[in-house]
N, C-alpha and C positions, 0 to 999 in steps of 0.2 A: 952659701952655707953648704959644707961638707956634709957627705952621708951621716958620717961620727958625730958630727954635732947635732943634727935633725934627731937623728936616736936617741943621741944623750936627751935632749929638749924633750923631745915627745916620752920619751920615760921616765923622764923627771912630771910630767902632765898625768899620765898615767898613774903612775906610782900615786900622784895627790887624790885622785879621783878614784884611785881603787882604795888606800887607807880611807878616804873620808866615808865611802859606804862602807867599810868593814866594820870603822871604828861608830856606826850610830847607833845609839841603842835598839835592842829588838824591836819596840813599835814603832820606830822610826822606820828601820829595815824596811818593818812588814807593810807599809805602808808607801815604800821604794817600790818594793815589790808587786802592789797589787798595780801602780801606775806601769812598771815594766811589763807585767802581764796582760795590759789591756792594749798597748803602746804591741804588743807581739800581735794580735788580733789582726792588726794590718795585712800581716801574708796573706791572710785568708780572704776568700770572696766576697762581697764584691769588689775591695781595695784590693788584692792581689798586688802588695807589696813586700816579699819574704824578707829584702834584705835587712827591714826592721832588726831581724832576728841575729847583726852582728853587730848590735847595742843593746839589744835588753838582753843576750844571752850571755855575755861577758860583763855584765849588771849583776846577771842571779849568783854566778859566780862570786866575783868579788865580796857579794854581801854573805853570800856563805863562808869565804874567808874569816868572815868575822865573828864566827862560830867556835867556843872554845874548843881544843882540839879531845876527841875522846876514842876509845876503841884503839886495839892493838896496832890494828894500820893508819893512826891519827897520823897529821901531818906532821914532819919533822921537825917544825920550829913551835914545839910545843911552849917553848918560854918569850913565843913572839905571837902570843893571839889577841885577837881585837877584842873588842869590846865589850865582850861576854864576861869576861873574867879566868882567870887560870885555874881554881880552885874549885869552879864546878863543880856539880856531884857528875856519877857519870852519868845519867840521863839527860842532864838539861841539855846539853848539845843536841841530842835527836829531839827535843822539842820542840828547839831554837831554829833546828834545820829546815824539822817538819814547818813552823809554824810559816817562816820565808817563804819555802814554797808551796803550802798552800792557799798562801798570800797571793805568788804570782801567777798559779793556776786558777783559783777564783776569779784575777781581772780579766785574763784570756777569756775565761769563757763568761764572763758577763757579757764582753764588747761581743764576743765571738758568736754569743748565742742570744741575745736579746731578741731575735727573731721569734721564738718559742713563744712570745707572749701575744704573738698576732694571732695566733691559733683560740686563744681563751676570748677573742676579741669579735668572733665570728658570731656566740651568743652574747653579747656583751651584758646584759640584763642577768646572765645565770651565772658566767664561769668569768667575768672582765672584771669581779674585785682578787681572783687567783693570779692575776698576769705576772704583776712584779711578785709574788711569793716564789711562781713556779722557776722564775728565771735566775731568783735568786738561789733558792735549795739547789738547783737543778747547778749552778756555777760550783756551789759549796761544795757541794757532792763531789761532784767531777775535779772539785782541788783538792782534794784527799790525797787522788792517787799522785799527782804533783807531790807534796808532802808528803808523802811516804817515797818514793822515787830521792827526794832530797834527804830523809831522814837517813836512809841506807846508803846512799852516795857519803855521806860523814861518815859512817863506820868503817871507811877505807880511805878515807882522804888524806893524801899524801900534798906533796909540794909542786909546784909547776907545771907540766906536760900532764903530767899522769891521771891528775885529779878531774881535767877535764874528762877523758877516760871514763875516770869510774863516776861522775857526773852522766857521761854520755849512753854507758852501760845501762845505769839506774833510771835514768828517766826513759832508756827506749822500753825495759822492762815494765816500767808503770805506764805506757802506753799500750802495749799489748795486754797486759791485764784491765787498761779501762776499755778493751774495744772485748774482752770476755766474762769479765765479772758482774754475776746480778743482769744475765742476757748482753750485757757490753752496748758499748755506746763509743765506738771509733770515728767520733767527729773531730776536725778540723787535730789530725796528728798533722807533726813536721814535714810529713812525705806531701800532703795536701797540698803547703806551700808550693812545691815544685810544678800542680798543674799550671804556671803562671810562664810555665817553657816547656813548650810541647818536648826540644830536647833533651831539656832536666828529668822531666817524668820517666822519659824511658829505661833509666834504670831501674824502675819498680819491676818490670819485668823478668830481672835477673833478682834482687834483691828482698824485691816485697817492699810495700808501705813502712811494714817497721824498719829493714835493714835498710832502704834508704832515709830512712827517718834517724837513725843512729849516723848515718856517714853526714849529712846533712847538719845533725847538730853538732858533732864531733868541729866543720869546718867552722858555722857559722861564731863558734864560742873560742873559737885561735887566739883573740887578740888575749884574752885571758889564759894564756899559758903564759903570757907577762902575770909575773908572781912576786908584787915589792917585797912583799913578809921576808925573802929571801933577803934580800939587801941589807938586813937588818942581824941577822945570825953569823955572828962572829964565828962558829962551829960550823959553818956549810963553807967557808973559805968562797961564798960565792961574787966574786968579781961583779962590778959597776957595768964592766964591760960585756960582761957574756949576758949579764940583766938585761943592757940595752939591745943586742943583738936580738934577746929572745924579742924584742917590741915587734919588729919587722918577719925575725924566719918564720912564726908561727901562722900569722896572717898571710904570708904569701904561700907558705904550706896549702892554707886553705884554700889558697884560690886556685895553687894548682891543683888542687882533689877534683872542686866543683867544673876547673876547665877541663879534666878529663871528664866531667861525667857528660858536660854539656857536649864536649867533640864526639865524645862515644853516642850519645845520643843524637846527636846529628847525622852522623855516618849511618847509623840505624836508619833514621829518616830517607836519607838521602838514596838508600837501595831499597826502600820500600817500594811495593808493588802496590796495584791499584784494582786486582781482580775482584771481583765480584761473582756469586752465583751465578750462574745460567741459567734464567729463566725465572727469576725470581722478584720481583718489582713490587716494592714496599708502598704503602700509603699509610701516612700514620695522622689519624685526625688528632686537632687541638680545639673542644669545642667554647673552649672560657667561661664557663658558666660558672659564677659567684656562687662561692662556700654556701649562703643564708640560704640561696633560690633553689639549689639543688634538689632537695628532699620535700618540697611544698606541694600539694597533691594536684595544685592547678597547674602545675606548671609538667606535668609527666611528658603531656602530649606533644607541646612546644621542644621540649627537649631530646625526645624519639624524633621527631622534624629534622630537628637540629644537624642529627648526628646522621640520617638519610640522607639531606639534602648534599651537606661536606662529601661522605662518604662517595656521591655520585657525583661528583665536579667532573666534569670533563677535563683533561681522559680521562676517561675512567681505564686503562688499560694496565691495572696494579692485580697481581696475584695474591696480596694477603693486607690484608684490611689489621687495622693495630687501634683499639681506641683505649681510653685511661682507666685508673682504677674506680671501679664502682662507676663505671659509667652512667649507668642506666635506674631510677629510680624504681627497678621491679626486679624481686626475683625470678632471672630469668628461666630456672626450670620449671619452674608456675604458671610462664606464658608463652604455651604453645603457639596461639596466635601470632605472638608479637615474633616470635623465630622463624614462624613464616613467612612476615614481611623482612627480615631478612633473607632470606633465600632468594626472594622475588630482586635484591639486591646484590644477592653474587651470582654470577654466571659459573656456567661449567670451570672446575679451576681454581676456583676464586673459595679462601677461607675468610674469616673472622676469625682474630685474635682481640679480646675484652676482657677488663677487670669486673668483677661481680659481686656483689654480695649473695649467696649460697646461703642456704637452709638446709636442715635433716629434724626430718620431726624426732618429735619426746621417742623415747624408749617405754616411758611405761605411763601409765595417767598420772596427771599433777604436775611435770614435769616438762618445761618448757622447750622449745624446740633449741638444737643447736646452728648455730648462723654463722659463716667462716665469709673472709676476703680473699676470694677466688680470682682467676684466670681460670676462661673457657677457652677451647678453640673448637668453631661451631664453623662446619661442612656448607656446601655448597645448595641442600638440603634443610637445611635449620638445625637438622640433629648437632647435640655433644658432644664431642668426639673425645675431646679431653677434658681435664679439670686438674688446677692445682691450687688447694689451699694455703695461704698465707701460713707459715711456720713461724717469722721472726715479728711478734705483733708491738707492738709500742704501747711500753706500759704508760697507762691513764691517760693514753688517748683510744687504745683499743680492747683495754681490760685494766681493773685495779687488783695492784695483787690485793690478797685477803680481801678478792670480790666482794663476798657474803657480807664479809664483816660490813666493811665499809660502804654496803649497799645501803645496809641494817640501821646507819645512823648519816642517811640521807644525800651520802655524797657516789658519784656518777660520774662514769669516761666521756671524752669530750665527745666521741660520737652516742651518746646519751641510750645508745642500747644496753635494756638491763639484761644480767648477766656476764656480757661483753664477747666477743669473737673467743672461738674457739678456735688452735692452733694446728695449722695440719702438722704433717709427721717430718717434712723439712724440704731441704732442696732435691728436684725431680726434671727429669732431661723427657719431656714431651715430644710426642712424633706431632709433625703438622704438614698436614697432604702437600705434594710436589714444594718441599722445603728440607733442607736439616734439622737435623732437632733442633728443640729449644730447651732452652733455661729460662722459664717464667719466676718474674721477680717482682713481688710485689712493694712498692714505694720503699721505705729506708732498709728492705732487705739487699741492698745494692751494695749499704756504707759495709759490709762485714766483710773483709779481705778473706781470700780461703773458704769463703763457705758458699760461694755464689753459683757453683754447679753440684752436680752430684757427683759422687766418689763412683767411677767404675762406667761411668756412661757419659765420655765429655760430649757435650752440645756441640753444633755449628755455629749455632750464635745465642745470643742474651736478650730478650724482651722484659723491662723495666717501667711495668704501669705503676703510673703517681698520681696523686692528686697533693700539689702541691699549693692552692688554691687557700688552705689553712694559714697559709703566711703572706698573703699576698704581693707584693714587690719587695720584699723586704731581705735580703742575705740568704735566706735558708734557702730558695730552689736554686740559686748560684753554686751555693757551697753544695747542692746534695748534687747537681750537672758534674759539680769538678770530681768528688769520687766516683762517678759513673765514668768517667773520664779514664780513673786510674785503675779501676778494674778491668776495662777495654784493656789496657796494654800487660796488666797483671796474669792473664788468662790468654793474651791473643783470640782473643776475640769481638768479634762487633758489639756491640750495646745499641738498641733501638728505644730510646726511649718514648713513651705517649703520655703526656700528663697534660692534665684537665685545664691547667689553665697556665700550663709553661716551666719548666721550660723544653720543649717535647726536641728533640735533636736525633740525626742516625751518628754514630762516633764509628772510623772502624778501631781495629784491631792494634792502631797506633795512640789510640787514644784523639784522633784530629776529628773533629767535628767535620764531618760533611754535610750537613745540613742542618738549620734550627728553626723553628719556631719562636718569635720574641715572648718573652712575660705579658701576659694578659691579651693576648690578642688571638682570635679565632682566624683558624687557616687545617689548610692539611700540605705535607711533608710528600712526596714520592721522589723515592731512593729505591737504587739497585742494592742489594743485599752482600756488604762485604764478604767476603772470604776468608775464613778462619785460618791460621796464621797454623802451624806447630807448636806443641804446648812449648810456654817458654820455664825455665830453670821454673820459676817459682811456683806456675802450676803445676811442677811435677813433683817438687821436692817441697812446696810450703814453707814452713818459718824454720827447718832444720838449718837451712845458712844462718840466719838470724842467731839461732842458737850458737854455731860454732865463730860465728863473728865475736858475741858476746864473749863468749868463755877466752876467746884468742886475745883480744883487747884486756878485760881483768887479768888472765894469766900473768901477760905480760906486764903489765903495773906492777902487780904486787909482788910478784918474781923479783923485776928490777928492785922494789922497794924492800922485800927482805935483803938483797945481796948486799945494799947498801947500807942496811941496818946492821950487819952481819961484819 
């Protein structure tokens, strides 16, 4: 069988299989859709399969085809639309659009996120009948910006090549507004997929998570630049021939994109260096102690033991001591004593780096004290040396909005403190004795691309206390390791992670895992302290590439597609 024939064949397969989702009615679609969305899920942690994503993303496509065409830049074969009808008003197409994909973002993040519900499962007697509501609102929600991303993608949708385009545009736009809108929630983007190749990742360093998240989708949805609709428009004069050709050039397009990015990211690898601080030797305890047992008043003692005993393993010959968030069941500026007995634990040299829960009394009488999710680093002495309060808190597990209200008619954040954490003032670059600065980050302030140092005082390296212990082996401490991952090589920087019950890891600078602690199992970590890289393209310059990627890609669609209207 000749090339010609195999194209003709598989375009004639194609062509069936993209009219038949074009042409099913919308709750058919939407229900195409939410299986493609969950069926996408797979790129992500812990299946770590992306290339799902060059079938269900030339799926969302297709079924968008079959959206009547509306808007000045609708698709050219306006008297070739599926199964909507030609006669539409003009809004039902963005409803039709939106509705697809908020269909197919709903399933992503159902499979993607179903983790969330371990967390309500930890009280299971208080907050374990919320599990499936939360996981469900919580998918809803987050398929908004999907369906909207698709709704605007129709308002420029043209024929062929292009559409992919303003597909690719739109939806990396509604990813960067779901990682900033209502505090943002940048879970499980397209970029994520790529920690699955240490080589793939490293274009996030020039590009950013969006703008490799935009070239990524751009490749994986090729096969759908095969466009039948066209085959059919006696007015496009468009040839059987150049149809079948598009089956193949666009899908090999894409893999030469992704073979450049993977060689370029190789070659990066391949010249990477392996320096490390001088003088610097990490110990990062993982004490594993279950979410329930944590906070029980019998268990304080056992748990200060715990983290002395780890802390002192032989060798002990580690310069900065790393434990997890909220380590310790006591406010530690409360207990002098007990910061003695660390002292009597570090030697000349030697710091402590810990997550905290912090206090500040009332301001005035009647009014309750304020309690933040700290990072100390605490001298060789016991004394404080530093502190940084949690900025990015996690709504309704660390505060509800309209607290009051919602206190008022009995309902409570999952860490059951009333009032709920109060939020420091944001990202903060701490000195920590015979070290480089730090960027202390506490638990999902890590997923936020761009905002993990402070402006005007970059760090040497990243500390990233968690307590991941709220989901127990379930997807979510995989998937929150793999954006620690991408912000390592987004920043050039190390990421030292310590979480409570896993998954505690040093990454450096390239994003490679040099060391791990497994899920649920007590150990301590000693690592030499990578060496901070030169800021790369996107720590200096942020999402402005992203921007003019964006506007270069639309230009060019709708340019071409006036000229030809014209």
């Amino acid at each position: 069988m000749n090339r010609g024939h195999w194209a003709e064949s598989g375009a004639r397969g194609l062509e069936t299989y993209a009219a038949w989702l074009a042409g099913r009615r919308l709750a058919v679609r939407m229900g195409l859709a939410l299986l493609a969305g969950a069926l996408s899920a797979l790129a992500f942690e812990p299946f770590s399969f992306p290339p799902v994503f060059f079938l269900t993303l030339p799926s969302l496509v297709w079924m968008l085809d079959g959206v009547a065409p509306a808007g000045r830049w609708a698709a050219r074969v306006e008297g070739v639309s599926g199964g909507d009808g030609e006669k539409a008003r003009f809004w039902r197409p963005f409803l039709s659009a939106f509705a697809i994909g908020w269909a197919f973002g709903t399933g992503t993040f159902v499979l993607g996120l179903y983790w969330v519900a371990e967390a309500f499962y930890v009280e299971a007697d208080i907050f374990g009948w919320m599990a499936p509501f939360a996981v469900f609102f919580l998918a809803v929600g987050l398929g908004l910006f999907t369906g909207l991303s698709c709704a605007a993608a129709r308002l420029f949708w043209v024929g062929g090549y292009g559409r992919l385009a303003v597909l690719a545009v739109c939806w990396t736009a509604g990813e960067w507004l779901r990682g900033h809108v209502l505090t943002g929630f940048p879970w499980n983007t397209m970029a994520q997929g790529a920690v699955a190749s240490e080589a793939m990742m490293q274009s996030a360093a020039l590009l950013g998570p969006y703008g490799l998240g935009f070239v990524l989708f751009l490749a994986a949805s090729g096969l759908a630049a095969y466009d039948p609709r066209l085959a059919y428009d006696p007015r496009l004069a468009y040839e059987r021939s150049a149809l079948s050709r598009a089956l193949w050039q666009a899908p090999m397009a894409a893999l030469l994109v992704l073979a450049l990015l993977w060689i370029g990211g190789a070659l990066r690898l391949a010249t990477a260096g392996d320096e490390t601080v001088a003088g610097v030797r990490l110990r990062v305890v993982q004490p594993n102690i279950a979410q329930d047992q944590k906070w029980l008043k019998e268990n304080r003692t056992s748990i200060v033991g715990q983290y002395m005993r780890l802390s002192a393993a032989a060798p002990a010959d580690f310069t900065h001591l790393i434990w997890p968030e909220s380590a310790l069941p006591f406010l530690l500026e409360r207990e002098p004593i007990l910061r003695r007995a660390f002292a009597r634990l570090l030697e000349p040299g030697q710091s402590l780096i810990l997550g905290a829960v912090r206090s500040e009394p009332a301001g005035e009488p009647g009014q309750r004290d304020r309690y933040f999710n700290a990072v100390h680093v605490i001298g060789e002495d016991g004394d404080i040396l530093a502190t940084y309060d949690k900025a990015h808190l996690v709504p309704f597990g660390e505060y509800l909005p309209m607290q009051g209200l919602l206190e008022a008619i009995g309902l409570q954040q999952l860490t059951r403190l009333r009032g709920g954490y109060e939020s420091g003032p944001g990202p903060m670059t701490l000195a920590v004795p015979d070290a480089p600065a730090v960027s202390p980050l506490v638990c999902y302030e890590i997923i936020f691309p761009g905002a993990v140092t402070a402006r005007g005082a970059r760090p040497g390296w990243i500390v990233n206390v968690t307590n991941d212990a709220w989901f127990g082996t379930s997807g979510g401490p995989y998937q929150h390791l793999a954006q620690a991952r991408l912000r390592a090589v987004e920043e050039g920087l190390a990421v030292v992670r310590a979480a409570n019950t896993g998954i505690s890891a040093v990454i450096d600078p390239y994003g490679r895992l040099l060391g791990t602690i497994d899920i649920e199992k007590e150990g301590v970590l000693d690592r030499p302290l990578p060496k901070a890289l030169a800021p790369p393209p996107y720590a200096r310059f942020g999402d402005w590439m992203l921007v003019l990627m964006l506007f270069a890609a639309l230009s060019l669609v709708l340019g071409r597609e006036a000229r030809s209207r014209g």
